[in-house]
KEKE-3310 file (N, C-alpha, C; in steps of 0.2 Angstrom, whole numbers, plus 5000, padded with zeros to 4 digits):
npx = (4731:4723:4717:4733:4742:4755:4768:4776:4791:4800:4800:4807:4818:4819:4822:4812:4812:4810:4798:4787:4785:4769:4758:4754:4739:4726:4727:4732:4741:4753:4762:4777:4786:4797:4802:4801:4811:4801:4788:4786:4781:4768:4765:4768:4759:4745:4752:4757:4766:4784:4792:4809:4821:4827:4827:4829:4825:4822:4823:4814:4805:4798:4794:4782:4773:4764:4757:4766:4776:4785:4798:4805:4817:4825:4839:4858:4864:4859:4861:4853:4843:4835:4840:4841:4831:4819:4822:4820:4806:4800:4799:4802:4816:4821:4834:4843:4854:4869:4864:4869:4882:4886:4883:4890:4905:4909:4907:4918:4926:4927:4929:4944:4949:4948:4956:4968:4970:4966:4958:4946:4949:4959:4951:4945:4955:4956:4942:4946:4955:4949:4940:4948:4957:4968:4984:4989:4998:5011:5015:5006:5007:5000:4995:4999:4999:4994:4996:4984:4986:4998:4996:4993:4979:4970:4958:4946:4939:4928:4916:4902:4904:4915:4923:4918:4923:4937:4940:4938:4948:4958:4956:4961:4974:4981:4986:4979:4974:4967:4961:4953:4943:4935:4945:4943:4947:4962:4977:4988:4982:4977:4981:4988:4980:4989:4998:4993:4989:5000:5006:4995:4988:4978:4965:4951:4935:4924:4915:4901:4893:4898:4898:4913:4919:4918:4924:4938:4949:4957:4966:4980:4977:4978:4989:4998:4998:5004:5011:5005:4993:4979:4961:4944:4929:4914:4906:4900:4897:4906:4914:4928:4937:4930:4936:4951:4953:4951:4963:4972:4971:4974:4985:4993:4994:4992:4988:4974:4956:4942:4924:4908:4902:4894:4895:4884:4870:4858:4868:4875:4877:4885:4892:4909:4917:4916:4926:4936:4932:4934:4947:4958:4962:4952:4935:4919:4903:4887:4879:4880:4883:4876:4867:4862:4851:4848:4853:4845:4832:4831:4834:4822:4812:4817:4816:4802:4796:4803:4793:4778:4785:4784:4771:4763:4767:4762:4750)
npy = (5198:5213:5227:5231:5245:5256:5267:5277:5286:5295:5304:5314:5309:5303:5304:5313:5308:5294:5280:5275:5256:5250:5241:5224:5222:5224:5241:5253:5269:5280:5292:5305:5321:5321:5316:5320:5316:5317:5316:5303:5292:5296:5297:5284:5277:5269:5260:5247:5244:5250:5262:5268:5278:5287:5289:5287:5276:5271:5263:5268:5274:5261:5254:5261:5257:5246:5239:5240:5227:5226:5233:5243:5246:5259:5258:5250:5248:5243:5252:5262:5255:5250:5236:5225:5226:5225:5210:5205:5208:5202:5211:5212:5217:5224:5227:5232:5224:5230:5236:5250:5248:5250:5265:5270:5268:5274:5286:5287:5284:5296:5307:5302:5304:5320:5321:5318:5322:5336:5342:5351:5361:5367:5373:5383:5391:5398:5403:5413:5420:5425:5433:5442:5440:5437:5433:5432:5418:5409:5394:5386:5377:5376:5369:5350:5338:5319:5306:5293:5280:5264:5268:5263:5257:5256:5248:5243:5233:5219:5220:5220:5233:5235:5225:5229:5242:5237:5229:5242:5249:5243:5239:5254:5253:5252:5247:5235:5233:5225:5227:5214:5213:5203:5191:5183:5180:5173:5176:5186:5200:5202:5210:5215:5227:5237:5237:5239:5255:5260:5256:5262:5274:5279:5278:5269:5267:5255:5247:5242:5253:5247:5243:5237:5244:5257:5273:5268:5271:5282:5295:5287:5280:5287:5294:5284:5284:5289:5305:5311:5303:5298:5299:5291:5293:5285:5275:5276:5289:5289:5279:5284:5296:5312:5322:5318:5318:5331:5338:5333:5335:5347:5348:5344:5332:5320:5318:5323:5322:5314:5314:5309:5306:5307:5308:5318:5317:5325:5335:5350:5366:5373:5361:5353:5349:5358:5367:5365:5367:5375:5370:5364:5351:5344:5337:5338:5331:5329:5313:5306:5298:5287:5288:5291:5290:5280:5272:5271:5269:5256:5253:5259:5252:5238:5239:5242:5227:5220:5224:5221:5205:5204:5207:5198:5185:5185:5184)
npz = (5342:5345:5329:5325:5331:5325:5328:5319:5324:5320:5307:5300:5298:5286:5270:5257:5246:5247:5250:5257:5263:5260:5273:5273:5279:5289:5299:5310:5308:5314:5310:5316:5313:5321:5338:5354:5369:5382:5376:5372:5381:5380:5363:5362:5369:5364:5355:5345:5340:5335:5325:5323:5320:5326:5338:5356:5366:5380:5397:5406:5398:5392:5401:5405:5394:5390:5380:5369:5359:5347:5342:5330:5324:5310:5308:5307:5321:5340:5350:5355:5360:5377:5378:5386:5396:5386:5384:5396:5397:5385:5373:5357:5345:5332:5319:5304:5299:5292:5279:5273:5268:5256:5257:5267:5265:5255:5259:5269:5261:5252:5263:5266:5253:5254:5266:5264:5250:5249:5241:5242:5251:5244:5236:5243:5244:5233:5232:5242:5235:5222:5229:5233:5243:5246:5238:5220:5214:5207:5210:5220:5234:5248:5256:5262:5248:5250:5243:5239:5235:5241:5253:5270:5276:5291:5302:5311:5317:5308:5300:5288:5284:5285:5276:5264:5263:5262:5251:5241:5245:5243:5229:5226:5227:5240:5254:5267:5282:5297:5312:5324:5337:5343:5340:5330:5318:5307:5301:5290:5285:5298:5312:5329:5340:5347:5336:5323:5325:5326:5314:5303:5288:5286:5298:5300:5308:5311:5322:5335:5346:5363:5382:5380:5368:5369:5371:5365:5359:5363:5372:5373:5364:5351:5353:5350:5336:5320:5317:5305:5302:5299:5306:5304:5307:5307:5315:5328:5339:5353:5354:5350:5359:5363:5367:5370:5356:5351:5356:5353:5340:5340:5345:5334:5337:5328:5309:5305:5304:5301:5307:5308:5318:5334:5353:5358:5351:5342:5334:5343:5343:5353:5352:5358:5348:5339:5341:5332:5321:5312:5308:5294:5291:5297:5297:5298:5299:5301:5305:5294:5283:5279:5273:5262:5245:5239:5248:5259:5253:5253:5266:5273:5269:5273:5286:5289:5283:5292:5304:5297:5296:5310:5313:5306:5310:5322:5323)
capx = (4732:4720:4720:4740:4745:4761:4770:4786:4794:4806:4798:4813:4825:4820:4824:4805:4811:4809:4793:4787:4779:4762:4757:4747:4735:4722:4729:4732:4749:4755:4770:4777:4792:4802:4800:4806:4811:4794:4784:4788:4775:4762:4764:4765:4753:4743:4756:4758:4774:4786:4799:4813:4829:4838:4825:4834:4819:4825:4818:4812:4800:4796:4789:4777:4770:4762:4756:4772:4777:4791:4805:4808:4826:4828:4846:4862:4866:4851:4863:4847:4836:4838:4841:4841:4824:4816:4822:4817:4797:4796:4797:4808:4821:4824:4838:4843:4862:4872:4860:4873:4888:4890:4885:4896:4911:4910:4909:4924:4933:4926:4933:4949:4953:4951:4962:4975:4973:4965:4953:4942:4954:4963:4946:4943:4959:4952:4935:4951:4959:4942:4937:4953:4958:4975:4988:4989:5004:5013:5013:5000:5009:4999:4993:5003:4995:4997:4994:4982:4990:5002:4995:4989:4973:4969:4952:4943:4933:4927:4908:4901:4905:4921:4925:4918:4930:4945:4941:4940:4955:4962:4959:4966:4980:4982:4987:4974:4975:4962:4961:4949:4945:4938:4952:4941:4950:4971:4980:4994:4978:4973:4986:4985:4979:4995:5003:4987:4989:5008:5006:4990:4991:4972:4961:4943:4933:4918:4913:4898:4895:4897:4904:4919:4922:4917:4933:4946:4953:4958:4975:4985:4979:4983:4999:5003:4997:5010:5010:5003:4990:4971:4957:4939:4924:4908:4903:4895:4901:4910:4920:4934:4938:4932:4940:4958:4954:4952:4970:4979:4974:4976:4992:4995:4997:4990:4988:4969:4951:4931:4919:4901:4896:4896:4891:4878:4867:4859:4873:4872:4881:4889:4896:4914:4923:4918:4932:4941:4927:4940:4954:4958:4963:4947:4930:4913:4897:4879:4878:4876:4887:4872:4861:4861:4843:4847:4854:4838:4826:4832:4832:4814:4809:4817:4811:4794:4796:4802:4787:4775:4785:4782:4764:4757:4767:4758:4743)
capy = (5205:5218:5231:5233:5253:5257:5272:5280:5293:5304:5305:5319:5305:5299:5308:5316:5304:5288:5281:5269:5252:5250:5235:5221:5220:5230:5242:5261:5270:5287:5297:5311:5321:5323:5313:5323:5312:5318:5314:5298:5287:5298:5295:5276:5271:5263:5257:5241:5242:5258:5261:5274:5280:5287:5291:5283:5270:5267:5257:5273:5276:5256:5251:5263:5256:5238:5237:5239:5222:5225:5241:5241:5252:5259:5258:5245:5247:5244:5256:5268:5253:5243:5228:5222:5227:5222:5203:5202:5209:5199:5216:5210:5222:5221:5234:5234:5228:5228:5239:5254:5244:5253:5271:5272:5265:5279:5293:5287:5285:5304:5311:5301:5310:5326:5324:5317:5328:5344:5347:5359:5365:5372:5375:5388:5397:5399:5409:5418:5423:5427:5439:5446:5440:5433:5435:5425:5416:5402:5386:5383:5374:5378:5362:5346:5333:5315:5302:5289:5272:5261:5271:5259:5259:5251:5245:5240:5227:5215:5216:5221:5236:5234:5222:5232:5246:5234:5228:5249:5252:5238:5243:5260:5253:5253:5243:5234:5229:5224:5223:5210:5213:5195:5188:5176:5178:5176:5179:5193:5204:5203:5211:5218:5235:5242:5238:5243:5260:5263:5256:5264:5282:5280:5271:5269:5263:5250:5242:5245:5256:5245:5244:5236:5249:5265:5277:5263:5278:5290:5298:5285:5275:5294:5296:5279:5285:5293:5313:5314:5300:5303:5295:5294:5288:5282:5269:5277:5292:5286:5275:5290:5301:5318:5329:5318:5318:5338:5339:5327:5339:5357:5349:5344:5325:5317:5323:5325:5318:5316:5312:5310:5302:5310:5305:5319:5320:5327:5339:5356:5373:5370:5353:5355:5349:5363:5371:5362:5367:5379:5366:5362:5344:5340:5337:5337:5330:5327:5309:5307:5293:5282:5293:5291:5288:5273:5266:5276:5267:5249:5253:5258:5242:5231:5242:5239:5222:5218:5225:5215:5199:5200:5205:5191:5178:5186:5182)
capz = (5343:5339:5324:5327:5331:5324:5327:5318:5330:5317:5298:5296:5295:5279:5265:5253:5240:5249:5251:5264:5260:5262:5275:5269:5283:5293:5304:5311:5308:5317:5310:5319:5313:5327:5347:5360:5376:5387:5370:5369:5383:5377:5357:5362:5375:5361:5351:5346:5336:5335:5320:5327:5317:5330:5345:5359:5369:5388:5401:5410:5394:5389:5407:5405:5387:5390:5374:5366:5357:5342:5340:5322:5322:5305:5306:5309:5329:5343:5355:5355:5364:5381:5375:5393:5398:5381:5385:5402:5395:5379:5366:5350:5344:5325:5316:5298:5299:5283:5273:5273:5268:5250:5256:5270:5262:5248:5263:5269:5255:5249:5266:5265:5249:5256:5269:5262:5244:5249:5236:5244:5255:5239:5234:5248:5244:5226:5235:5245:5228:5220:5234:5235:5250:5246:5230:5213:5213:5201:5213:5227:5240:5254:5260:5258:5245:5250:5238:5243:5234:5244:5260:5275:5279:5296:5301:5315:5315:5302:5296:5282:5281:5285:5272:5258:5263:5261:5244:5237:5247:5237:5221:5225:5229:5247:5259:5270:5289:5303:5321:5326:5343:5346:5340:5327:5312:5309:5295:5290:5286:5306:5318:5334:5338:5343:5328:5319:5327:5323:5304:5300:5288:5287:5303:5300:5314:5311:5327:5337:5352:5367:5386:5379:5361:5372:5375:5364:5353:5366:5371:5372:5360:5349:5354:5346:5328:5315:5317:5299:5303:5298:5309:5301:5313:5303:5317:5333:5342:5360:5354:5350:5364:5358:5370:5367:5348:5350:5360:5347:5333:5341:5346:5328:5339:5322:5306:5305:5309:5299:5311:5307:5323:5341:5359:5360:5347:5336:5336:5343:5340:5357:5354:5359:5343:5333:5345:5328:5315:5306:5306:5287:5292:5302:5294:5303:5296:5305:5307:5288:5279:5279:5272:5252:5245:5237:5255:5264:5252:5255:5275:5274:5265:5277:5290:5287:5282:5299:5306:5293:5299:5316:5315:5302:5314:5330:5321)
cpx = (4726:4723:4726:4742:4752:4763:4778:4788:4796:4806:4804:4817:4823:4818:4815:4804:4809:4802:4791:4782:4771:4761:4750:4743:4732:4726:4731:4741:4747:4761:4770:4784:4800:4799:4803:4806:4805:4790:4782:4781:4769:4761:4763:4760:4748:4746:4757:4766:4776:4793:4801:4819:4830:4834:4826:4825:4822:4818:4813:4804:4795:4792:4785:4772:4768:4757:4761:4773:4785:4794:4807:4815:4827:4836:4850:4862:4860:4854:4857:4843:4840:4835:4839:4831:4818:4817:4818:4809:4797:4796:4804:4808:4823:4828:4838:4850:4863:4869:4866:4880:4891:4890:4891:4904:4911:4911:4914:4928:4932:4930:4940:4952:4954:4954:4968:4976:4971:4961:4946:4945:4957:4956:4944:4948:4959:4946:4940:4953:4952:4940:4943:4957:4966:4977:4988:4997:5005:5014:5011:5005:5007:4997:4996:4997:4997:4994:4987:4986:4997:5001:4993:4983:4971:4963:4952:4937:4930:4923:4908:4904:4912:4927:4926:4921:4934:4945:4940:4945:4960:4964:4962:4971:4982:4982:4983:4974:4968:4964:4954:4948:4942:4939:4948:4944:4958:4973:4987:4990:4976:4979:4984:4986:4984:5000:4998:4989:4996:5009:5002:4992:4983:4970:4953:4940:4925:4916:4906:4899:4895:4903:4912:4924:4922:4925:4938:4949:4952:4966:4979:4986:4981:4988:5001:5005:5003:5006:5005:4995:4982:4965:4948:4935:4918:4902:4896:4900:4901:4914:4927:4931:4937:4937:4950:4958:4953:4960:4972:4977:4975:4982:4999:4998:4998:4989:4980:4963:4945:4928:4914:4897:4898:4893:4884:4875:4859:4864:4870:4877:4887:4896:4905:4920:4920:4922:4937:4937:4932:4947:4955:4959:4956:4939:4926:4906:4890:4875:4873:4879:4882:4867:4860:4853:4843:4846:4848:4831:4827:4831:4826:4813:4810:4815:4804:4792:4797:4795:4782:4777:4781:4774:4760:4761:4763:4752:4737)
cpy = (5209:5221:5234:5242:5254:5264:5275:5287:5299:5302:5309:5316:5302:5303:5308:5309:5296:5286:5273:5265:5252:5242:5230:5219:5226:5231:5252:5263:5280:5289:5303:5313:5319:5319:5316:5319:5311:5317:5306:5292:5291:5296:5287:5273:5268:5261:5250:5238:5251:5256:5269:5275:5281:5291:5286:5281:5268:5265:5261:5275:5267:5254:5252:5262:5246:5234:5236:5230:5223:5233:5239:5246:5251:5262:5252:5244:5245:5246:5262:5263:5247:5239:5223:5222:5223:5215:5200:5203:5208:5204:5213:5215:5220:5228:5229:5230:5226:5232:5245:5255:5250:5261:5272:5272:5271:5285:5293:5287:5292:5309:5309:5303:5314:5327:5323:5322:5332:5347:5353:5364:5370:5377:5383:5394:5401:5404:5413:5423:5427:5432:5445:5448:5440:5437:5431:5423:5409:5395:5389:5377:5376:5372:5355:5341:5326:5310:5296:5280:5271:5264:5266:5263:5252:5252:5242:5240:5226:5213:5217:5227:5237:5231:5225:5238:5242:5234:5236:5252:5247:5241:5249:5262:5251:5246:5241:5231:5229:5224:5221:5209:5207:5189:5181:5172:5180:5174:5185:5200:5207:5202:5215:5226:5240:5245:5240:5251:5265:5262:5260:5273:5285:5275:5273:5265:5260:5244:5246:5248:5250:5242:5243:5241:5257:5266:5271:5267:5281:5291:5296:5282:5282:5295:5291:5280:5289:5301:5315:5306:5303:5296:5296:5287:5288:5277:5272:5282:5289:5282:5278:5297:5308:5322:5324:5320:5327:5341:5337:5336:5345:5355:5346:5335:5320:5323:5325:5321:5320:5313:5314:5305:5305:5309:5310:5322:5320:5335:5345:5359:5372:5366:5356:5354:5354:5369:5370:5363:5371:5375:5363:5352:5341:5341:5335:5334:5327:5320:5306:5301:5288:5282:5293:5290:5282:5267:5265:5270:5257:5249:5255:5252:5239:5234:5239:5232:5217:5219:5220:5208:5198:5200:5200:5186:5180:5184:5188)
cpz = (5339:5334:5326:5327:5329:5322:5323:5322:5326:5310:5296:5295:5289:5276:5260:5249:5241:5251:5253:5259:5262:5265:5272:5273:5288:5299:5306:5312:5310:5315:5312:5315:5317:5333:5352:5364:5381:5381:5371:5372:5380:5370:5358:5364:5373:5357:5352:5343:5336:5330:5323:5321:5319:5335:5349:5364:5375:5392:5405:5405:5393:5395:5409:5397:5388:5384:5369:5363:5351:5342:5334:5322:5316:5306:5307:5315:5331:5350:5359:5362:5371:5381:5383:5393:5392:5380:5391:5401:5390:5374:5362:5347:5336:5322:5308:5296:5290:5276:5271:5270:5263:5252:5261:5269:5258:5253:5268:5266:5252:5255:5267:5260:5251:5262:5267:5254:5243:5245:5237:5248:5251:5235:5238:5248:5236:5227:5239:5240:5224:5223:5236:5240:5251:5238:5226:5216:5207:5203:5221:5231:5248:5258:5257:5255:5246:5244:5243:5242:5238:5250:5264:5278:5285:5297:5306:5316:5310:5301:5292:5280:5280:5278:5266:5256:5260:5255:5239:5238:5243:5232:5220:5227:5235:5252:5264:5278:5294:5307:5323:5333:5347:5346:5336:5320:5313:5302:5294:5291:5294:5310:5326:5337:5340:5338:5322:5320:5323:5315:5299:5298:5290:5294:5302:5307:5310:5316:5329:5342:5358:5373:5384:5373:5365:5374:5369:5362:5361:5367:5371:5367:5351:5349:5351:5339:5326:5316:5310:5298:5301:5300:5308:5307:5308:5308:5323:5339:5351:5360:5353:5355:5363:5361:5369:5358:5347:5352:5356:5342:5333:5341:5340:5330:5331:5314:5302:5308:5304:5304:5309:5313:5331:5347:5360:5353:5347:5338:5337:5342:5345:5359:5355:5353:5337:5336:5336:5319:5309:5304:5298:5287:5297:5297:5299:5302:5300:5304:5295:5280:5278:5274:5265:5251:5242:5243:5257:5262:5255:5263:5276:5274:5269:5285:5293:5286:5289:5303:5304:5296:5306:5317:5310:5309:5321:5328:5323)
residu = (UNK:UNK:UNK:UNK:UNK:UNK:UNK:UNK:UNK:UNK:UNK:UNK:UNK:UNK:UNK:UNK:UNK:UNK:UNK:UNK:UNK:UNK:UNK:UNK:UNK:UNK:UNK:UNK:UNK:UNK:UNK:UNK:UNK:UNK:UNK:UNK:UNK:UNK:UNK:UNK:UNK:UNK:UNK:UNK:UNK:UNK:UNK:UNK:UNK:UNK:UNK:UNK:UNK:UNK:UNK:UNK:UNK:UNK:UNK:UNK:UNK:UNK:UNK:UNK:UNK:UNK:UNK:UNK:UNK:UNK:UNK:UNK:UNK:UNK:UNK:UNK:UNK:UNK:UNK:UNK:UNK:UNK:UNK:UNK:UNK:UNK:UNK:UNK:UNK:UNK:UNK:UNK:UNK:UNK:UNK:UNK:UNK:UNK:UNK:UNK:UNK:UNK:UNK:UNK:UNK:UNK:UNK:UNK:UNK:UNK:UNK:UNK:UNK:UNK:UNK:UNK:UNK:UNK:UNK:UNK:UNK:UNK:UNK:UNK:UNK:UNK:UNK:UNK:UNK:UNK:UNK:UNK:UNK:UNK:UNK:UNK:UNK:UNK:UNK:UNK:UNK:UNK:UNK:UNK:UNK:UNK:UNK:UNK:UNK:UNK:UNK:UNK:UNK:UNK:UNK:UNK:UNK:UNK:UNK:UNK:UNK:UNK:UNK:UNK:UNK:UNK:UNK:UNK:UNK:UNK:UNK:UNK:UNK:UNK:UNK:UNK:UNK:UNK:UNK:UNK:UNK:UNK:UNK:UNK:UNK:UNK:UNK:UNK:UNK:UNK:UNK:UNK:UNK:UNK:UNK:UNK:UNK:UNK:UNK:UNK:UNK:UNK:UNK:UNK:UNK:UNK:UNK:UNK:UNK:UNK:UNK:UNK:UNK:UNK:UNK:UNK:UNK:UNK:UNK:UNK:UNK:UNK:UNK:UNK:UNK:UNK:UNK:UNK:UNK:UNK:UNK:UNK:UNK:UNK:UNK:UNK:UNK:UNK:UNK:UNK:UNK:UNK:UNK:UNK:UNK:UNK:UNK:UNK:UNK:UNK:UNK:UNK:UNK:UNK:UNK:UNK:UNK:UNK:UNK:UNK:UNK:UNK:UNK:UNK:UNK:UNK:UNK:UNK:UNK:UNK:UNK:UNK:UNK:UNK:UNK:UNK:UNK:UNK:UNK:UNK:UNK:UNK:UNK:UNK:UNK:UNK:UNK:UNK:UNK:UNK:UNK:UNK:UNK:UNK:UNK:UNK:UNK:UNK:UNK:UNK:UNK:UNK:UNK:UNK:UNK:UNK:UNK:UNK:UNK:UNK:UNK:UNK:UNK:UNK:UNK)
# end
């Protein structure tokens, strides 16, 4: 190989404070903040390697790049890239998985409090009282507070970060279940997903996106959930139904929803579930459960390191 080109698409996804490694070997690098869709064959077409966080790589872009050789995905999934196309023309696809494990678990477990125990919620009606909006009163009962201990927490699928979930929902008490959807582990732990659906007060989802996960949460598998139920997505927006998951909770189907992940991103003003952005029981956040600087710094490093491997072994 020639002096190897390596471009990174979206520099805005990594946080100021993180700082990229430096390759041990001669060669040319290009970072852009941002890649727009029609950007893309142009910034690559002498590329030799390309590192992306979350510009999506189709086949319609890649078959026009015949230098291309490695996609370094700084992240878990590799839903962004076709995977197809990149076997059938020899480019190797490398992601990150499992770097995420400790941030995302903790942004679950931060928005699983505040659904169930309302601390900004009561928070907001404290800037209500303050500004004069409302009246003082002697007990606040405006939103119910649920405990979290001895609550079921159900869980779909069982990787890493799934795992690490289990064992903090443990210790704080709560009750643990899985739905394994293929079917590799049995135990009392691992039941099936309609009895997950009907037990769970919490459901978290950690699976990837793919033809068989797409659409599984939608309105029926909703309608099985408990009325006071709370369903938190972390994994990859299209696996829950937005438009049923907007109907459940106008219709009070369940009893709330955080999503930080959505089929069309990066989110826009538009998107249809801030029809829900005022709802006290729904939280909404910009694709950002991953996103700590501690996680951030570790998924550069192996980022790059992927990189590094493949170009010392290409020689």
């Amino acid at each position: 190989m020639s002096t190897p080109h390596i471009v990174l698409l979206d520099a805005e996804g990594i946080a100021p404070s993180v700082k990229l490694k430096k390759l041990p070997f001669a060669h040319t690098w290009q970072s852009y903040s941002f890649t727009e869709p029609h950007q893309l064959v142009e910034r690559l077409q002498q590329a030799h390697a390309v590192m992306s966080c979350s510009v999506a790589l189709r086949a319609e872009h890649l078959e026009q790049l015949p230098k291309l050789k490695l996609i370094s995905l700084a992240l878990t999934g590799t839903d962004i890239v076709d995977l197809d196309y990149c076997r059938e023309h020899g480019i190797i696809v490398t992601n990150v998985p499992g770097y995420a494990a400790n941030t995302v678990t903790e942004h679950v477990l931060a928005v699983m409090f505040e659904l169930l125990r309302k601390p900004m919620a009561y928070h907001r009606l404290m800037q209500k009282l303050h500004r004069g909006e409302i009246a003082p009163k002697g007990i606040w009962l405006d939103y119910p507070v649920r405990d979290v201990a001895a609550k079921t927490l159900g869980i779909i699928g069982y990787g890493v970060i799934a795992q690490y979930l289990a064992q903090r929902a443990r210790a704080l008490g709560m009750r643990v279940v899985f739905y394994n959807r293929q079917g590799r582990y049995t135990g009392e732990d691992f039941i099936p997903m309609p009895q997950l659906l009907t037990e769970a007060d919490v459901l978290s989802i950690h699976v990837p996106l793919t033809e068989q996960t797409r659409g599984m949460i939608g309105a029926a598998e909703l309608a099985q959930m408990k009325t006071d139920a709370v369903i938190i997505n972390t994994a990859r927006g299209g696996i829950v139904d937005e438009q049923a998951l907007i109907n459940a909770l106008s219709n009070n189907q369940i009893g709330g929803a955080a999503i930080d992940v959505l089929v069309d991103e990066p989110v826009q003003a538009d998107n249809p579930l801030f029809k829900l952005i005022d709802h006290d029981d729904f939280i909404l956040t910009p694709h950002v459960a991953w996103s700590s600087e501690d996680a951030m710094q570790g998924l550069m490093d192996s980022a790059v390191d992927n990189i590094a491997r493949f170009i010392e072994s290409s020689g």
